[in-house]
C-alpha positions as CSV (number, residue, x, y, z in Angstrom):
1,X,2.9,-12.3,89.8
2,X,5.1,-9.2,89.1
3,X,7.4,-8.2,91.4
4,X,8.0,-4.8,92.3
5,X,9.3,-2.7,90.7
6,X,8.1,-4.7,87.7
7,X,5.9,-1.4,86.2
8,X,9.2,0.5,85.9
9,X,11.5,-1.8,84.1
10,X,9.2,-2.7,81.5
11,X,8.9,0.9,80.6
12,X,11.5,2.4,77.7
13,X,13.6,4.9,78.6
14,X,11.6,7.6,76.9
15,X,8.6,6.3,79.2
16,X,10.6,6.3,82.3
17,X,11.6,9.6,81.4
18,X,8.1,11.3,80.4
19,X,6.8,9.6,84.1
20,X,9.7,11.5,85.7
21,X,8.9,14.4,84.8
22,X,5.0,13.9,84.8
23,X,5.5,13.2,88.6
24,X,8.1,16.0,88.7
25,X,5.0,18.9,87.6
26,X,2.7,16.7,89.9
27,X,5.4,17.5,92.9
28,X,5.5,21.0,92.2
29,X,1.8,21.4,93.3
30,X,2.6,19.3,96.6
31,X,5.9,21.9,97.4
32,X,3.0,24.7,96.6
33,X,0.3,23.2,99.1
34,X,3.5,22.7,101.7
35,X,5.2,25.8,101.1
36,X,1.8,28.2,101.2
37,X,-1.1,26.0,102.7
38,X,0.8,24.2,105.3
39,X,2.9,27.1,106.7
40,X,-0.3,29.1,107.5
41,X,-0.8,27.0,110.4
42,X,2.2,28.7,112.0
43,X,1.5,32.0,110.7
44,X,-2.3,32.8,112.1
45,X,-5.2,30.8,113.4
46,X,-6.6,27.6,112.9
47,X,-9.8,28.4,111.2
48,X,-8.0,30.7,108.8
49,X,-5.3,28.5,108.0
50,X,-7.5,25.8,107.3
51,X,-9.3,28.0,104.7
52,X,-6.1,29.2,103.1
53,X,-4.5,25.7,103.1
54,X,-8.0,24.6,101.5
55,X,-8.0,27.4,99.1
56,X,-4.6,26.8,98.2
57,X,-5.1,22.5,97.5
58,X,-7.6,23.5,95.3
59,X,-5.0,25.5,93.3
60,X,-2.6,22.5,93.1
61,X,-4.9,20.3,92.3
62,X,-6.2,22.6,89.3
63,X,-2.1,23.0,88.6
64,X,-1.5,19.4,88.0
65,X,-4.6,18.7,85.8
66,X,-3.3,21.1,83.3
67,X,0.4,20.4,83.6
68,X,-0.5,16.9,82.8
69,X,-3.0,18.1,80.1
70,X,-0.3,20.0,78.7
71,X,2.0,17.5,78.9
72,X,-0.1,15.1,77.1
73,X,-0.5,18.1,74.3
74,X,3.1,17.9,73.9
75,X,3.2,14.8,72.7
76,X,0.6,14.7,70.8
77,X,-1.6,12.7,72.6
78,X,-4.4,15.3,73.6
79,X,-5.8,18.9,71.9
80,X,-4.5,22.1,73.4
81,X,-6.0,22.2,76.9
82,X,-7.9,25.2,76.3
83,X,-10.7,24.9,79.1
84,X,-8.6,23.6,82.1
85,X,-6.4,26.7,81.5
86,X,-8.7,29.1,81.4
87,X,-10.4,27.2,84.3
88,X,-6.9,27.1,86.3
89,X,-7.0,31.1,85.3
90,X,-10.3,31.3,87.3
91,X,-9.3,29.5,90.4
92,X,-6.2,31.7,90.5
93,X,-8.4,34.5,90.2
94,X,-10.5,33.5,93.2
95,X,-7.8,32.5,95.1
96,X,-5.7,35.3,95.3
97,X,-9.1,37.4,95.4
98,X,-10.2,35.3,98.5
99,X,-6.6,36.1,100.1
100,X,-6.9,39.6,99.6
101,X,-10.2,39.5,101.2
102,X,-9.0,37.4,104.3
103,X,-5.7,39.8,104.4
104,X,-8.2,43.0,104.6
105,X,-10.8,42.0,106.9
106,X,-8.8,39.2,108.9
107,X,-7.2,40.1,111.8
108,X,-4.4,42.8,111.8
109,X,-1.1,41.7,111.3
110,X,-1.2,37.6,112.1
111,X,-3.2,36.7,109.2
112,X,-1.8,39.1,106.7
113,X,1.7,37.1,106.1
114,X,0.2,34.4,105.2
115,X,-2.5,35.7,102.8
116,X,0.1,37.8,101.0
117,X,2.0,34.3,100.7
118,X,-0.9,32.8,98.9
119,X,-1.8,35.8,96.9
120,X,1.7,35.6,95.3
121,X,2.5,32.2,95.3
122,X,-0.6,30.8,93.1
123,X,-0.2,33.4,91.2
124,X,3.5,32.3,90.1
125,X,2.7,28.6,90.2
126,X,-0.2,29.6,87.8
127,X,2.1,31.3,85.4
128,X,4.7,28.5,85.1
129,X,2.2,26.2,84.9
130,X,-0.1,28.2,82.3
131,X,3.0,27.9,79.7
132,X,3.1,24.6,79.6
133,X,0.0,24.9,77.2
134,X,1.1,27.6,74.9
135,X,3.7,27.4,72.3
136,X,6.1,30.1,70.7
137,X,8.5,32.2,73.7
138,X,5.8,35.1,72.7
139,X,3.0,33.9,73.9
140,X,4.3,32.4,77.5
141,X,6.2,35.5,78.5
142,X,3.1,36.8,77.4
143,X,1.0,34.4,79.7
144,X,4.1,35.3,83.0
145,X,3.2,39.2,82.5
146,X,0.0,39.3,82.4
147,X,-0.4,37.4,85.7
148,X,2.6,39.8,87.0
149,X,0.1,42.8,85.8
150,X,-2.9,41.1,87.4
151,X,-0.9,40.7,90.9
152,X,-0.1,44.5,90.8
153,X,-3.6,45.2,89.9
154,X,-5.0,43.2,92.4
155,X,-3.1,45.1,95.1
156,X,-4.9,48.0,94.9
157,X,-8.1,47.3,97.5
158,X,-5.3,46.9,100.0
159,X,-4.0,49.9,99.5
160,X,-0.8,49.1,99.3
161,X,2.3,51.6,98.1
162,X,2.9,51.8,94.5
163,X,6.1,50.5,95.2
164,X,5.5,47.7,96.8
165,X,2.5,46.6,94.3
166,X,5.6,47.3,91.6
167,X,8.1,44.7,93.7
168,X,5.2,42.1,93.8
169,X,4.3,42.5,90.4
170,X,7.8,42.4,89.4
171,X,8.1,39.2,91.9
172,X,5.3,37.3,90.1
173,X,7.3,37.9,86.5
174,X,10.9,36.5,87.5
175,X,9.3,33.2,90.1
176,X,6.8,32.8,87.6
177,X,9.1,33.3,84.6
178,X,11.6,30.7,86.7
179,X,9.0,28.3,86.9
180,X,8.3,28.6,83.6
181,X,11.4,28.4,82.1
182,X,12.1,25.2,84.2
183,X,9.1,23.0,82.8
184,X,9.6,24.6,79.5
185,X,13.2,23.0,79.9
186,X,11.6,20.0,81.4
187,X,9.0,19.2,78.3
188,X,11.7,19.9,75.7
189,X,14.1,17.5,77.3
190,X,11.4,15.0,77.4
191,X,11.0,15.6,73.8
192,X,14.1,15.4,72.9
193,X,14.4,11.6,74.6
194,X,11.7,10.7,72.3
195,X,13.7,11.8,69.4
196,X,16.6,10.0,70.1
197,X,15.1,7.3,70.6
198,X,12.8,7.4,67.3
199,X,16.3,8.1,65.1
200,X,17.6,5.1,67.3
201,X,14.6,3.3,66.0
202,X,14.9,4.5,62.2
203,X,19.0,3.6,62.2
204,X,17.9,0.0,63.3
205,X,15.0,-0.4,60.4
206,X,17.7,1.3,58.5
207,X,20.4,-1.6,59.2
208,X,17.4,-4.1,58.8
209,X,16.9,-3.0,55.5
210,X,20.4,-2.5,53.7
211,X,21.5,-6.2,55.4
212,X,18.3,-7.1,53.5
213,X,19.3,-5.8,50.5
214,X,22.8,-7.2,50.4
215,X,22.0,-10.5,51.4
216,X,19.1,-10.3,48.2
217,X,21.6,-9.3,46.0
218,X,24.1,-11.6,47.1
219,X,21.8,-14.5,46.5
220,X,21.1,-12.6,43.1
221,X,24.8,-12.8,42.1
222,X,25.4,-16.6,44.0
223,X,22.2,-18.5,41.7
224,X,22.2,-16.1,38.9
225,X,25.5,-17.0,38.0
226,X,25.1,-20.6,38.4
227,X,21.8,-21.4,37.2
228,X,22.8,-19.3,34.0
229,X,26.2,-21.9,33.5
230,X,23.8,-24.9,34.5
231,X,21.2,-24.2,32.0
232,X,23.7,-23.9,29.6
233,X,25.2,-26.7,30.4
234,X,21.9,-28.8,30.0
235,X,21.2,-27.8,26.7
236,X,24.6,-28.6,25.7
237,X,24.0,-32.5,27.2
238,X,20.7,-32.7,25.6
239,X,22.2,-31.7,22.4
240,X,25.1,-34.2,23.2
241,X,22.8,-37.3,24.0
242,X,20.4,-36.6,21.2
243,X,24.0,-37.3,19.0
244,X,24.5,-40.2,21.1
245,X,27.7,-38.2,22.2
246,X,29.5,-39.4,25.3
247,X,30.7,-36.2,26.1
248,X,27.3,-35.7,27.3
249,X,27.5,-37.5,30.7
250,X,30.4,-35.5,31.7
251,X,28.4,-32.1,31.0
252,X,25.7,-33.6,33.5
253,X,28.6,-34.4,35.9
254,X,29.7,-30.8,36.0
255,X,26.0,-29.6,36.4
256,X,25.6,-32.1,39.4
257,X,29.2,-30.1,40.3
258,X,27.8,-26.5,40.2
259,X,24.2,-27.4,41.6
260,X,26.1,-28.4,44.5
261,X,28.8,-25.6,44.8
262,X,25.7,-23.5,43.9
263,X,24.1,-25.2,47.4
264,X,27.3,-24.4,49.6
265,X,27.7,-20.8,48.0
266,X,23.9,-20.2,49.2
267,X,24.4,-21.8,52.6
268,X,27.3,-19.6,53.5
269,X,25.5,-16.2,51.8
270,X,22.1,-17.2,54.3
271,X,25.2,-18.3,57.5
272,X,26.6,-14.7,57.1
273,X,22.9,-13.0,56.6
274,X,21.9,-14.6,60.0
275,X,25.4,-13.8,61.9
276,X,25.3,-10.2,60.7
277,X,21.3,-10.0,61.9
């Protein structure tokens, strides 16, 4: 039975690192519902709360799908995930509409804090999530100022100053752009684990290979030295007893002798190969 625990410390450190932050982008949609869903229970009624802290799950739940999507992308693991961005682009869209509507025909003043919290809010969230799925610095400030443009656009059924549509707009770019630059950070780190750890990989095979190598061409130099003096030596004793020489025993003595220095030499070469691996 595995302890607990267990699940954790069989991971790498790469994998304990990609589940951090995995769970990191997962936590960032439960600080959204908290911070924008949750709070409207203090800021206006129940029944409009309720909707708004609905609404706003929704958004988080969307949020996490395609961080993890993206996430996945990253590594290579998944394609580009097109549709659940576009389809997180779509709840934003109706959420922040859906606020704007509750903010203009909710009741005066109560409800309008906390709509205006939720109109802004998913709208950064969305942005520094959105970038997770793009690649080039282009293309995701890109992705942060259109949703800035799209929150001072959206502004205008409330009839809101120019100004203020300007300081929400301009709101939108840096949180979103903050939230953006922070999983941006986030992936790359993550990335940059796995790269350490592959080049720690490739030094290893590396070392592997050359001990390989010098223990082969130790063994070369260890028999091919001794099995060229040994079959010398034989024909020279075959050529010696064929003359009924005597000198013939003592050149199968000294082959006896090198076979068996031969057998040392190889022992220590394959003692040092194995105390080196």
């Amino acid at each position: 039975m595995r302890r607990p625990g267990g699940w954790w410390r069989v991971k790498s450190t790469p994998e304990k690192v990609e589940t951090y932050t995995r769970w990191s982008f997962h936590f960032f949609g439960v600080i959204e519902i908290l911070a924008l869903g949750v709070t409207a229970y203090g800021r206006t009624g129940t029944g409009l709360a309720t909707a708004l802290c609905l609404l706003v799950t929704v958004h988080a739940t969307a949020c996490m799908l395609v961080s993890s999507r993206a996430l996945d992308w990253t590594r290579g693991r998944r394609p580009q995930p097109v549709r659940p961005m576009w389809a997180l682009v779509v709840v934003s869209a109706v959420v922040s509409i859906t606020a704007v509507v509750i903010a203009e025909r909710g009741p005066s003043g109560e409800v309008e804090t906390a709509a205006g919290a939720v109109y802004g809010g998913v709208l950064c969230y969305a942005a520094g999530v959105i970038t997770l799925g793009v690649s080039g610095w282009r293309r995701r400030v890109a992705v942060v100022g259109a949703f800035a443009v799209g929150a001072g656009l959206l502004t205008f059924p409330l009839e809101m100053p120019l100004l203020a549509s300007v300081v929400l707009a301009g709101l939108v770019m840096v949180t979103g752009g903050f939230l953006a630059a922070t999983s941006i950070f986030s992936l790359w780190l993550l990335n940059a684990v796995y790269a350490l750890d592959e080049a720690k990989e490739t030094r290893v095979r590396l070392a592997v290979a050359e001990e390989r190598l010098r223990f082969g061409r130790d063994l070369h130099d260890v028999m091919g030295r001794n099995l060229a003096v040994i079959a010398l030596k034989s024909e020279l004793a075959v050529q010696l007893s064929r003359r009924g020489r005597p000198e013939a025993v003592e050149q199968m003595i000294e082959v006896q002798r090198i076979a068996q220095e031969s057998q040392r030499e190889v022992r220590d070469v394959v003692r040092g190969y194995r105390e080196a691996a």
